[in-house]
N, C-alpha and C positions, 0 to 999 in steps of 0.2 A: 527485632525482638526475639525470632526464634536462634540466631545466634547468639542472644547475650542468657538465651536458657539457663543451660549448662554452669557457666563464668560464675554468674547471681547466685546462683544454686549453692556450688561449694562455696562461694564466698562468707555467703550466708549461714551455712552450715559453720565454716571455719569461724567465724564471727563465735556462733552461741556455745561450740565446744573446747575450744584454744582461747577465745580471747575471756568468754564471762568468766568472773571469779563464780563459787560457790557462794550463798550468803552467809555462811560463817567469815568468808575470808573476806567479802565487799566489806562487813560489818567492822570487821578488825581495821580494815585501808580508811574506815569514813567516809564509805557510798552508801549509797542506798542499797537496803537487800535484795530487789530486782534492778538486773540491769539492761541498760537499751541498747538495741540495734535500730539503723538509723540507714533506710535506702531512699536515696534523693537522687533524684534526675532534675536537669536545668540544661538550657539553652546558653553555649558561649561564643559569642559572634559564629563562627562558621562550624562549631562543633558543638558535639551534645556532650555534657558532663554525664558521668553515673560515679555516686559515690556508696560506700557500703561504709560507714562509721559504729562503732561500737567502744561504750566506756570500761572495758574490760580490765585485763592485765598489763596488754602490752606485748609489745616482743624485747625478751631478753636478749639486748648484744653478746653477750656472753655465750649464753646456750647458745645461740646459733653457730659461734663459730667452734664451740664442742661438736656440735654433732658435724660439721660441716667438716671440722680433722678427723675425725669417728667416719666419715665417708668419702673421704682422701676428693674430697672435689676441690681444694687447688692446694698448691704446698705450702705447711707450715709458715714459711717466712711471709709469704703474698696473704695469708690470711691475720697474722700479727700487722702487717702490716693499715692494713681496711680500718679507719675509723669507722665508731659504732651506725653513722646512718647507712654506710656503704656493706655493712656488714648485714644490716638487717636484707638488702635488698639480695642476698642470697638463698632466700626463699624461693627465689624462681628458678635456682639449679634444678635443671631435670636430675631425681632421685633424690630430693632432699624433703627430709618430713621428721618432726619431731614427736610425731602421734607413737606414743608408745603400745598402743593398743587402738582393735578396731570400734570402735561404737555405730550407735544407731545414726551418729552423722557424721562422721570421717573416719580419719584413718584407712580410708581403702586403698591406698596407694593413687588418689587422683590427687597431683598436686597442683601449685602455685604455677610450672612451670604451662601447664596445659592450661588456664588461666588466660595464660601472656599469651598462649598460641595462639587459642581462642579469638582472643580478643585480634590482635595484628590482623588473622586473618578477616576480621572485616575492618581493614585498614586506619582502628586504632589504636592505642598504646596505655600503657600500665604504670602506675606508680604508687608507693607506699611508704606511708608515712607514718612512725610509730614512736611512742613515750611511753616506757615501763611506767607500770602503775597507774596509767591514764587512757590506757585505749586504744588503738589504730583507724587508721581510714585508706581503704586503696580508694584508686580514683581511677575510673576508667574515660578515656578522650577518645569519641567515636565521629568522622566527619559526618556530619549533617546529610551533604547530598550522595551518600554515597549507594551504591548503582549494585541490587544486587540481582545476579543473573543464576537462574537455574540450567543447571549443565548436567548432561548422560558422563559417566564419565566412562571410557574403553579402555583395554590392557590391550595392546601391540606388542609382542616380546615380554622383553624385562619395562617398558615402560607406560605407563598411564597415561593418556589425552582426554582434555576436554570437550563436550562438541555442545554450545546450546540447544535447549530442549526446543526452542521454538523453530527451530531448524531442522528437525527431525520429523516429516511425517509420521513414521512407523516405526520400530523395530523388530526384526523378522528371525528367525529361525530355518536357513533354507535347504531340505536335504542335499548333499553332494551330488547324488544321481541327476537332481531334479538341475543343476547345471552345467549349462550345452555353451560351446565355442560359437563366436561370433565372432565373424574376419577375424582381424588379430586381438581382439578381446572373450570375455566371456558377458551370457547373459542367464536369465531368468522369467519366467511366466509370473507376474503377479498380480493379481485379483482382476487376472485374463488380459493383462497388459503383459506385452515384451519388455523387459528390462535390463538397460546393460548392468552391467556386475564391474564395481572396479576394487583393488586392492588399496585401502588406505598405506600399505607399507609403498605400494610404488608411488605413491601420492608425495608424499614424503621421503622416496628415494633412500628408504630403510631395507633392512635385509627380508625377505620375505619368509615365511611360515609355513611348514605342511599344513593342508586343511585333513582336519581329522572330522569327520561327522558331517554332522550340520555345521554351515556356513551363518556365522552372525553377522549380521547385515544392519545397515542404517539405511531406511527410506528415505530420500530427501526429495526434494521437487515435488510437482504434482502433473497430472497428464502427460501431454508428449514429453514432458522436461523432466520428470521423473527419472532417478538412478540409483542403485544400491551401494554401498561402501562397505567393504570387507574387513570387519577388524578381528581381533582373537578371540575375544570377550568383553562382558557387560559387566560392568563395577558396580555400579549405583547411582543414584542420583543424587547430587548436593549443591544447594545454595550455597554462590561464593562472591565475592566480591573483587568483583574484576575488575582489573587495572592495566588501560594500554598500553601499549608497546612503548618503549623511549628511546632515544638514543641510534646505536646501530642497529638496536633490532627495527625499527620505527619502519613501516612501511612494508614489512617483509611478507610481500601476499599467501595467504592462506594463515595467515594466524591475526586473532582478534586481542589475544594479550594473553597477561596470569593472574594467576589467584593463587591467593597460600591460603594451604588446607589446614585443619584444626592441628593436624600433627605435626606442622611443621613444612611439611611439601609444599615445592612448587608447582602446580597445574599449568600444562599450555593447554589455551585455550583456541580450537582448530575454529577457522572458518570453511567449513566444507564447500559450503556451494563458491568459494573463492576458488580454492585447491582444486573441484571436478572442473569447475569455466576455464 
């Protein structure tokens, strides 16, 4: 539910600002002078429906592929080409918006495409169905069991990792001073335990990083089994919906799967205490 926030949200928005007529103009079609918005959730064998219906205007085949030439998102001939249901469904072009101004419920530049991202990222998908002069309905298809994991997310370099929360005892902050060499590793004192220190980049056989400052560290384990993992920095934290390995990645120790992030990204998601065994 807290992923379909956001989706529902502009949906909804887009619904009462894009899709209702005014009541002069419902009056003039032969609706009613209030018009409805219609959110329904239902059970479909192994997935859950969410639809957002509204008996509005419609989406104009036409306008869309105006503004869609007006924004050079694919060439003239490929867009004459698109019959009109194919044509509506380029509402999901990232940068495509017909809102000619901002109001109190869109036009902020959040479109349709963030929508689709949104939704994928909890592994399910988007579609839309529209009749000028009758209305629209998207319909959103979300699997039933699906598994959502809260993950730390780290920057290494140029790149992002996942590490689940429940896997993390601590997160530390550790002065450089405060670590001392150990044989051929380094460690740390922490809450009056020895700690070895190890570098997620050699974990991963990545290039490794000046440590500038303070060293950010993941606790993992607990007692004698306790260890620290050195990454560059702390991103955030975000529920995702993660999806194991397949294929040739299938079995590859030290990673538990990916998740696609709302913008798009792909997340790996690290099994650390695989990766330090």
């Amino acid at each position: 539910m807290d992923g379909l926030f956001d989706p529902l949200l502009h949906l909804l928005r887009n619904a009462v600002d894009h899709g209702i007529e005014n009541p002069a103009a419902r009056a003039a079609a032969g609706k009613p002078a209030t018009g409805r918005v219609t959110l329904e959730a239902r059970r479909e064998g192994d997935e859950i429906a969410v639809e957002v219906t509204d008996d509005g205007r419609g989406i104009d085949p036409a306008r869309v592929r105006r503004v869609a030439r007006e924004r050079r998102l694919m060439p003239d001939a490929a867009l004459d080409a698109l019959d009109d249901a194919a044509a509506v469904q380029l509402v999901f072009q990232p940068g495509f918006s017909t809102a000619a101004t901002v109001t109190a419920l869109s036009g902020r530049g959040v479109g349709m495409d963030a929508v689709r991202a949104a939704v994928e990222g909890l592994g399910g998908r988007v579609s839309l169905a529209s009749q000028p002069g009758a209305g629209s309905t998207i319909r959103l298809l979300l699997p039933q069991g699906a598994c959502v994991t809260a993950v730390l997310m780290v920057r290494l370099g140029g790149d992002v990792f996942g590490v689940p929360v429940e896997g993390v005892a601590e997160t530390a902050r550790i002065p450089a001073d405060c670590i001392l060499p150990l044989r051929d590793g380094e460690a740390f004192v922490f809450r009056g335990r020895t700690v070895p220190l190890l570098r997620l980049s050699s974990l991963l056989n990545l290039p490794e990083t000046a440590r500038e400052g303070n060293a950010r560290v993941l606790v993992i384990g607990s007692g004698a089994g306790r260890a620290g993992v050195e990454v560059d920095s702390f991103v955030g934290q975000v529920d995702v919906l993660l999806r194991p390995l397949s294929g040739l990645l299938a079995g590859i120790p030290g990673l538990l799967g990916t998740a696609l992030l709302g913008d798009g990204r792909v997340l790996m998601v690290l099994d650390l205490p695989g990766l330090v065994g």
